[in-house]
C-alpha positions, 0 to 999 in steps of 0.5 A: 500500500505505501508503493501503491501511496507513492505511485498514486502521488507521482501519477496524480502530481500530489504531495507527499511525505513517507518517513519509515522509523526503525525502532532500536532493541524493539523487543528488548526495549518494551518496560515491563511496567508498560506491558502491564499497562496495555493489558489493563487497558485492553481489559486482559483478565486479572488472573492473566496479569499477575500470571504475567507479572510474576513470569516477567518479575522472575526475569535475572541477568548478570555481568562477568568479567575475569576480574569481577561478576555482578550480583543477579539484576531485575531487568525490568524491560525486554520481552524474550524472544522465544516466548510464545506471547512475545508477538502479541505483547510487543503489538499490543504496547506499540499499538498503544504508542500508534493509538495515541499519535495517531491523531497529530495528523490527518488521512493522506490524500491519494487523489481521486477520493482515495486516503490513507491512514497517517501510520502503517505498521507491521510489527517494529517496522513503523511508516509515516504517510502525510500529504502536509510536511507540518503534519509529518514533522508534527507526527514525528515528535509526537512519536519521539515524544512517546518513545522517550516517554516509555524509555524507548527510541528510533535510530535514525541511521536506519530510519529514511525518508522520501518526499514528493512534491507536485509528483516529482522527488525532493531531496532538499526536504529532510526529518529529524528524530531523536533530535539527528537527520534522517536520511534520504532514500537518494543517499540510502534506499531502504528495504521495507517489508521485502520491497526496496524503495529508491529515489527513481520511485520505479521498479526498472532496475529490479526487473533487470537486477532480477534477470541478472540473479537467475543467470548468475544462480543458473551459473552457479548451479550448473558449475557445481559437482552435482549430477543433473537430476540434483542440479533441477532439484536445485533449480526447482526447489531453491532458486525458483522459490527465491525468484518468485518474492521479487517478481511477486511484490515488484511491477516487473513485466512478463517479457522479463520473467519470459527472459529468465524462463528462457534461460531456465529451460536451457540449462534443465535441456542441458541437465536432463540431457534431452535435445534443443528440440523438445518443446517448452510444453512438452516440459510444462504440460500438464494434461500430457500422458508424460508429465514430468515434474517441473514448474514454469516460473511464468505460469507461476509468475501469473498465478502469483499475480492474480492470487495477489490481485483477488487478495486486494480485490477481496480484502476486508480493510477499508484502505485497500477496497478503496484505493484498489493498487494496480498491478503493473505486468507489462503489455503482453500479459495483463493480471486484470484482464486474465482475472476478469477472463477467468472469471466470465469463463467460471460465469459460463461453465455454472451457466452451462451446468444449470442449463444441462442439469438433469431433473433428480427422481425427487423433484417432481414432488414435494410429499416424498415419505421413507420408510425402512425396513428398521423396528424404529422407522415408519412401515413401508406403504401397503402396497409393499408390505401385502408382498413377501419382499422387504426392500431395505428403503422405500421412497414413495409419494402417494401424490404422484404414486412413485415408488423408489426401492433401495435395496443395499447388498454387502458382497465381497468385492469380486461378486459386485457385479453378481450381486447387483444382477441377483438383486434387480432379479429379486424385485423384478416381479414386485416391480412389474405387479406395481406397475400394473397398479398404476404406480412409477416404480424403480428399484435401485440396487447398491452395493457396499464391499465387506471390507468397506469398499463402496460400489459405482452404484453408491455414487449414482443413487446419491446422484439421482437422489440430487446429493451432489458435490461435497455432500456427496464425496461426505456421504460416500466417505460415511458409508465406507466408513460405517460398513 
């Protein structure tokens, strides 16, 4: 969202001002005083808070030289790292410090009736957003202020700022905190949340920086003693991964990740030993007979891409519904037309399966009675019960006189089939008399192995009694299971 702030910025010719803090010692700067602090206003229950109190009271540390060992000392600030509890409370007592600056400036104006919040933070890692210089100078001591009021305190050396004015970058503007210079992006560009921001506010130069890492790593594989087979292993499981974050979180176009592909593809021809000649997609397919277990960094370049773009379209968080970033990809290949592409073929496929949907035997009534051949459930209907025969299920309506008959066999897995015709055979009378009474009957056989294996036929009674989907695959597990 801050790359989304500043490109918005330099498109509509806004002013703007990012500052990003770099707290020093974050965990092991937090008092323990202020821990207890935050949990009495967020509301913790007091069991909690002593409980907490007494595990932070026990913290001991002391200092030993050749000559001289101090006695044991009460820290009293710092949160272990290996604690379970040390992400929670240390987001907890920054939030507290967020709460109350965050009122010493107003929303960031993006232009087009978009804002964002003055503050963005994940963790330490602490983002100022100010369309006004005042406000961000005045959101910096307010900052200062409570950082030296809970003992706490920014590094300026790491901290580093970036303004724009009507669109363009300033470097004469420059913040203090902790009463030193913070440094520009043009002197030293800065790293935030796995994204490098610079002075030219543009991702060319990792497009290129990118390329040029997936050739030096293919290089460096390929010189290395391993055999082939190890070297795709590499190649697969460790430098494609790694490609992956930049192209994901940087505006780098498909030519480009066509360019790292392309030498991809040359050296796994090399280390596999197959010829030149093989196709990029009989390597990559599939839905071929021989599929062999390799990934393309462009096809998992694009689904990086819109998984990232449904993410953003699909968000809960106010700040993203309404800006909506845009991600670039180049000419070539464009994520929201794909997305929107997708998503008209996903309409029509549903289209077509309602259209051909076919009618289930339940559908054409509404007064369906089942009855089974169990102590505990209602009898079967008289036309059945004056016959000898006893179907294990009768579905039957009396509006429409329609009789369905299950009857549920237990053979061993290699009499399937023998057992299914015996069966249809057994109810093939019962079936011919209720036809002649004017009933619609149907018997439908099923078939569950001794051992728990479920027959075809299961899956097609749950289907005409329309049990589709989920349901389905539920059910078909529950009679495996209970057999």
């Amino acid at each position: 969202m801050i790359w989304e702030a500043i490109q918005r910025a330099k498109s509509e010719k806004l002013n703007l001002d990012v500052v990003w803090l770099d707290l020093a010692n974050a965990y092991g700067s937090v008092p323990h005083e202020m821990i207890q602090l935050v949990l009495r206003m967020y509301h913790v229950p007091e069991d909690i808070q002593v409980m907490l109190d007494d595990y932070f009271s026990g913290f001991r540390m002391m200092f030993s030289t050749n000559d001289y060992t101090t006695n044991w000392i009460n820290p009293e600030v710092g949160i272990a790292m290996e604690c379970t509890l040390s992400s929670i409370l240390f987001v907890m007592a920054m939030e507290v410090i967020l709460k109350a600056a965050e009122g010493s400036a107003g929303p960031a104006n993006l232009g087009g009736g978009c804002s964002m919040p003055p503050l963005k933070t994940f963790m330490e890692d602490t983002a100022i957003i100010c369309s006004k210089e005042d406000e961000t100078r005045r959101m910096l001591t307010r900052l200062d202020v409570l950082m030296s009021w809970r003992r706490m305190e920014f590094k300026p050396k790491k901290s580093r700022s970036l303004s724009i004015r009507k669109g363009k970058f300033v470097e004469t503007i420059t913040f203090t905190v902790a009463e030193q210079q913070i440094p520009t992006v043009s002197q030293e560009p800065v790293k935030s949340l796995g994204r490098w921001y610079d002075s030219s506010m543009k991702d060319t130069r990792r497009g290129a920086e990118t390329l040029e890492l997936a050739s030096e790593s293919l290089l460096a594989i390929n010189k290395c003693g391993l055999q082939g087979k190890f070297k795709i292993w590499c190649l697969q499981f460790m430098l494609i991964p790694k490609l992956l974050w930049p192209l994901l979180v940087y505006d780098i176009c498909s030519t480009t990740v066509e360019a790292i592909e392309a030498k991809i593809n040359k050296y796994t021809r090399k280390w596999l030993g197959i010829p030149p000649s093989l196709s990029d997609v009989a390597m990559y397919c599939r839905k071929a007979k021989l599929k062999l277990p390799l990934k393309s960094i462009l096809e998992e370049y694009k689904c990086g891409k819109v998984r990232l773009l449904t993410m953003l379209e699909e968000s809960d968080d106010p700040v993203v519904k309404t800006v909506q970033p845009c991600l670039k990809t180049g000419r070539k290949w464009k994520v929201t037309e794909a997305v929107d592409e997708a998503k008209e073929c996903l309409k029509m496929k549903e289209s077509i399966t309602i259209n051909t949907h076919r009618k289930g035997l339940l559908d054409n009534c509404d007064d369906w009675v089942v009855s089974a051949d169990l102590p505990e459930w209602e009898r079967h209907p008289d036309v059945i019960r004056k016959t000898a025969l006893r179907p294990d299920i009768v579905i039957h309506s009396a509006s429409t006189q329609q009789i369905i008959m299950v009857e549920l066999t237990v053979p061993y897995e290699s009499r399937m089939e023998e057992a299914h015709a015996l069966k249809e055979g057994k109810y093939l009378d019962l079936t011919k008399e209720l036809k002649k009474d004017g009933y619609e009957a149907k018997v439908m056989t099923v078939e569950i192995g001794a051992r728990g294996f479920v027959g075809s036929s299961v899956y097609g009674l749950l289907s005409k009694l329309s049990i589709c989907g989920n349901k389905r695959t539920k059910a078909t597990k529950t009679t495996s299971r209970n057999s």
